[in-house]
PyMOL commands that place a pseudoatom at each C-alpha (Angstrom):
pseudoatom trace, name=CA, resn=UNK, resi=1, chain=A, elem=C, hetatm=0, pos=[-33.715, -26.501, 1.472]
pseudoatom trace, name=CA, resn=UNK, resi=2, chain=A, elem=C, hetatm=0, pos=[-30.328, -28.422, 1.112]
pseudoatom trace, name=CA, resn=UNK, resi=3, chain=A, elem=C, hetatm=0, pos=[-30.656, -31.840, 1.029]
pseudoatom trace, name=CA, resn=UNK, resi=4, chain=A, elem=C, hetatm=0, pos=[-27.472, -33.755, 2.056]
pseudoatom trace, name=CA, resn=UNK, resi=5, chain=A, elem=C, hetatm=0, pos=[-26.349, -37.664, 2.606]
pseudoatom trace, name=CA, resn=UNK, resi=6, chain=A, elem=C, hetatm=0, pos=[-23.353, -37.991, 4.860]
pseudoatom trace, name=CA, resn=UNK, resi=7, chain=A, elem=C, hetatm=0, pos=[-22.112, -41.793, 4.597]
pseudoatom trace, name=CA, resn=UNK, resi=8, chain=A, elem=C, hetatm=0, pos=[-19.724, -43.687, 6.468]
pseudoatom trace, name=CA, resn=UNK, resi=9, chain=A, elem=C, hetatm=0, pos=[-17.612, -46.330, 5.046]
pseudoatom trace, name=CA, resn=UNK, resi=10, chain=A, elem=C, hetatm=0, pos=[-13.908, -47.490, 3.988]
pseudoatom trace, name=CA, resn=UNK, resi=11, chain=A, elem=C, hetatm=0, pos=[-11.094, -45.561, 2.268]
pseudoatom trace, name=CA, resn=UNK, resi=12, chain=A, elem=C, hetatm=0, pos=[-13.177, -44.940, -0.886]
pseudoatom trace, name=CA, resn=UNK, resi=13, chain=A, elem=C, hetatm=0, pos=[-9.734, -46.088, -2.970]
pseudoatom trace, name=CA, resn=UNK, resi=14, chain=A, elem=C, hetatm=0, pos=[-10.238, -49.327, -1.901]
pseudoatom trace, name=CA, resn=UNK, resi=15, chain=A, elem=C, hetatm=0, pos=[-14.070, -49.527, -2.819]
pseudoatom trace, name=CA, resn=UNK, resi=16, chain=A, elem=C, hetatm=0, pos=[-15.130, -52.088, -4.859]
pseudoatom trace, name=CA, resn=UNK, resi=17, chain=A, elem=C, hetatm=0, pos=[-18.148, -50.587, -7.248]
pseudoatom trace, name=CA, resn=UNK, resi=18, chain=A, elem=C, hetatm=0, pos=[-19.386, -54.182, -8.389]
pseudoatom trace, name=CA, resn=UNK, resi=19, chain=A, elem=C, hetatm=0, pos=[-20.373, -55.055, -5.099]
pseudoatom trace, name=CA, resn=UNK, resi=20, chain=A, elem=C, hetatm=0, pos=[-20.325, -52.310, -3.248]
pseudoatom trace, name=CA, resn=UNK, resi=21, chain=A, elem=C, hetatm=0, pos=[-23.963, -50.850, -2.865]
pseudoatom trace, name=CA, resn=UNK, resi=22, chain=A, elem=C, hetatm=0, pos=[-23.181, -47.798, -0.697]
pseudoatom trace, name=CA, resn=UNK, resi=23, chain=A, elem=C, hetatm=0, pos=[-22.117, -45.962, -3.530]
pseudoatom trace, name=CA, resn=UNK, resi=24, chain=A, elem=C, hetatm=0, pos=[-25.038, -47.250, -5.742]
pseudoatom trace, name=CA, resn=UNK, resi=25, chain=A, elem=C, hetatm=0, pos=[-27.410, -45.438, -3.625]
pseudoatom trace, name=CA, resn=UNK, resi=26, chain=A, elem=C, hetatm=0, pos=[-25.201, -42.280, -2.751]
pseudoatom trace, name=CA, resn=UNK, resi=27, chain=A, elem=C, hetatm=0, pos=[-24.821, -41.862, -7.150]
pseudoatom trace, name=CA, resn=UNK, resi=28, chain=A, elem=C, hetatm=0, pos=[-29.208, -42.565, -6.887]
pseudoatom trace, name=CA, resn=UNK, resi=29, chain=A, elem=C, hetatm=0, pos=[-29.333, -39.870, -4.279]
pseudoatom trace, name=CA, resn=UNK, resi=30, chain=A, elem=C, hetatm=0, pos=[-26.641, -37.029, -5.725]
pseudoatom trace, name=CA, resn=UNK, resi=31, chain=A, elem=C, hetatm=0, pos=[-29.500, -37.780, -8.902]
pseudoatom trace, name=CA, resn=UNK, resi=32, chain=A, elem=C, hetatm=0, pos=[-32.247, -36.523, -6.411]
pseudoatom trace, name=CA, resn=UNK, resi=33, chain=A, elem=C, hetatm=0, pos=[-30.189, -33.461, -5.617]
pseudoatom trace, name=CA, resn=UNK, resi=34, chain=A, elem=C, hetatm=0, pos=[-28.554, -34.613, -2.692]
pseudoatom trace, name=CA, resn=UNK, resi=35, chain=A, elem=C, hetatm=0, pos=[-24.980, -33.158, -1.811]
pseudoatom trace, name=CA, resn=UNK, resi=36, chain=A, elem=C, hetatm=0, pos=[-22.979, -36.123, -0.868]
pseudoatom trace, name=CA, resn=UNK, resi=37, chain=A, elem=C, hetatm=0, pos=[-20.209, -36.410, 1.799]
pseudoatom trace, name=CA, resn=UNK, resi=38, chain=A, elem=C, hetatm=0, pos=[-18.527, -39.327, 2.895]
pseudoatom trace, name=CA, resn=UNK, resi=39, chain=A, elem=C, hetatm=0, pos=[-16.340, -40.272, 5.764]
pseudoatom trace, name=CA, resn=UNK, resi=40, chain=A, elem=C, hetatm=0, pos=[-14.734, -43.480, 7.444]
pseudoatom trace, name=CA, resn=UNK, resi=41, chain=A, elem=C, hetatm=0, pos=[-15.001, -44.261, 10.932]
pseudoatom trace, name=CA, resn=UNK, resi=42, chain=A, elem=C, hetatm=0, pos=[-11.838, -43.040, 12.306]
pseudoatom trace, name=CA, resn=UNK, resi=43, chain=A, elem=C, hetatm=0, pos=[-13.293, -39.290, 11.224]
pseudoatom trace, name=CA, resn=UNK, resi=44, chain=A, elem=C, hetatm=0, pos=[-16.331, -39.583, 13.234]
pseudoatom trace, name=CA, resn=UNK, resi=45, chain=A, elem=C, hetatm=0, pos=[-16.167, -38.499, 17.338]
pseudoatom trace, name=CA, resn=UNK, resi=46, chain=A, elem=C, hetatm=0, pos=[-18.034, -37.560, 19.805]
pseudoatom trace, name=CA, resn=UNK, resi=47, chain=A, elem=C, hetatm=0, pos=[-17.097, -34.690, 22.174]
pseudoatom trace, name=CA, resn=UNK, resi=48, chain=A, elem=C, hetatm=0, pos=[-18.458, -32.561, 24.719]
pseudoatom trace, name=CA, resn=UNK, resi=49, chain=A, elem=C, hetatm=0, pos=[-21.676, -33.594, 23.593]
pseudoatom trace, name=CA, resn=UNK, resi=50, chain=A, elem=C, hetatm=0, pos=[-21.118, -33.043, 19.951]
pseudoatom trace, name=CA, resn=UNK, resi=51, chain=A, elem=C, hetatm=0, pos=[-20.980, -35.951, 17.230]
pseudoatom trace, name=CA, resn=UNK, resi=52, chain=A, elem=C, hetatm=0, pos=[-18.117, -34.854, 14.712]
pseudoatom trace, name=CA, resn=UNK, resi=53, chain=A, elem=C, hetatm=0, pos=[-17.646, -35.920, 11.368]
pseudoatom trace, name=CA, resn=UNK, resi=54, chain=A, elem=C, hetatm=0, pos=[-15.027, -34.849, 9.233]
pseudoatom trace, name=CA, resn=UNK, resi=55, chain=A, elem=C, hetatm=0, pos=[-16.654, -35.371, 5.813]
pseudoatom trace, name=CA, resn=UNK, resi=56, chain=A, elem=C, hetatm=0, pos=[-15.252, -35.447, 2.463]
pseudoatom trace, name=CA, resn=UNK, resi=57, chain=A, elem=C, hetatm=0, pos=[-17.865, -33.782, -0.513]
pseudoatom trace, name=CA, resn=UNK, resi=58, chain=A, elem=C, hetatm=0, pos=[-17.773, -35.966, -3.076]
pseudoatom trace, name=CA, resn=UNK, resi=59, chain=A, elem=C, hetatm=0, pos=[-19.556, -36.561, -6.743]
pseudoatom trace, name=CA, resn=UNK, resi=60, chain=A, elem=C, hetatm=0, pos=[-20.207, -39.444, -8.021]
pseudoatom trace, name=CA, resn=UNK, resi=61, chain=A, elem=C, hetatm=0, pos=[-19.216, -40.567, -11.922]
pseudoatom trace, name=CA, resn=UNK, resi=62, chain=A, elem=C, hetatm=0, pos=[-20.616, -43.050, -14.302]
pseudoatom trace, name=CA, resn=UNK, resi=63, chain=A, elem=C, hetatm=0, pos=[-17.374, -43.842, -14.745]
pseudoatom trace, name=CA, resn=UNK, resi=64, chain=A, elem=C, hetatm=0, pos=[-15.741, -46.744, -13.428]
pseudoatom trace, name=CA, resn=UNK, resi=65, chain=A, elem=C, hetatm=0, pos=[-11.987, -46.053, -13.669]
pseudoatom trace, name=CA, resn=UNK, resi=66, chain=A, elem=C, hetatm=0, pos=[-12.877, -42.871, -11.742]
pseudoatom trace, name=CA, resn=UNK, resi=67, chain=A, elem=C, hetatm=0, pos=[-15.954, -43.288, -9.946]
pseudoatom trace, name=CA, resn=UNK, resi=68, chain=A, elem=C, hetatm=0, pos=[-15.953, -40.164, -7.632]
pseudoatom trace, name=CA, resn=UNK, resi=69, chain=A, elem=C, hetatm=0, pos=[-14.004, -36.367, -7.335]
pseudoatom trace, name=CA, resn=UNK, resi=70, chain=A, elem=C, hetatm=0, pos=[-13.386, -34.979, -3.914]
pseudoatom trace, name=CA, resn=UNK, resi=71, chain=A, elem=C, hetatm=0, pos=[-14.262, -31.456, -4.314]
pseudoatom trace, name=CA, resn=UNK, resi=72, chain=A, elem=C, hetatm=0, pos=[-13.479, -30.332, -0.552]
pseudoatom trace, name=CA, resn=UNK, resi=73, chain=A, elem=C, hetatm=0, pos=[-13.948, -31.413, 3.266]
pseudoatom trace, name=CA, resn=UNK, resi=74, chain=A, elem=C, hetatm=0, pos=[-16.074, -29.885, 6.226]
pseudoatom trace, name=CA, resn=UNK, resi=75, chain=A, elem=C, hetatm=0, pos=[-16.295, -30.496, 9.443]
pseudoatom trace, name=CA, resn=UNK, resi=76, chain=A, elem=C, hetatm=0, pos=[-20.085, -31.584, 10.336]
pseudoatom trace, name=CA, resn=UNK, resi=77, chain=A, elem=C, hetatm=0, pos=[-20.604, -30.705, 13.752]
pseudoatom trace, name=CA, resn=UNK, resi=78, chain=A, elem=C, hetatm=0, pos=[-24.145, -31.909, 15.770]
pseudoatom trace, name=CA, resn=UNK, resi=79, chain=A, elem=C, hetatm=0, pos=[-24.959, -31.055, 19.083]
pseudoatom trace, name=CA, resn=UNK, resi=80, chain=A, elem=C, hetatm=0, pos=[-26.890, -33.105, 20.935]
pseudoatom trace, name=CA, resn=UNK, resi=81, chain=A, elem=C, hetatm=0, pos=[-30.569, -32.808, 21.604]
pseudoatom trace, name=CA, resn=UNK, resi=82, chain=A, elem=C, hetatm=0, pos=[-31.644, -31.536, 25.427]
for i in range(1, 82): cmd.bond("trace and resi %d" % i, "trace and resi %d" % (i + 1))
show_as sticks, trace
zoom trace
């Protein structure tokens, strides 16, 4: 089974890592296997019923000059439960 963390939040360029815990927990989670996208709140909708999240798949580094590489984006679509 694929285990994945979508997580919403600001323009990841303007992330601070020394205080920002969001990505803390996505690099603890990517550890655990998870596949991690991201996406801010102007990418996330909800249409005919469907949430929509166009999501960024990212990896997080040790580093902290470059702490992430976007590898490619997806479109998450949910429907909603009847």
């Amino acid at each position: 089974m694929t285990k994945i963390l979508a997580i919403q939040g600001s323009n990841l360029k303007k992330i601070n890592i020394k205080t920002d815990t969001t990505i803390l927990l996505a690099a603890e989670a990517q550890k655990r296997g998870y596949t991690i996208y991201y996406f801010e709140p102007e990418n996330l909708s909800f249409l005919n019923g469907k949430v929509i999240a166009l999501c960024k798949h990212i990896v997080i580094h040790d580093s902290k000059n470059k702490f992430y590489s976007l590898l490619n984006t997806i479109n998450f679509n949910l429907e909603k439960s009847k």
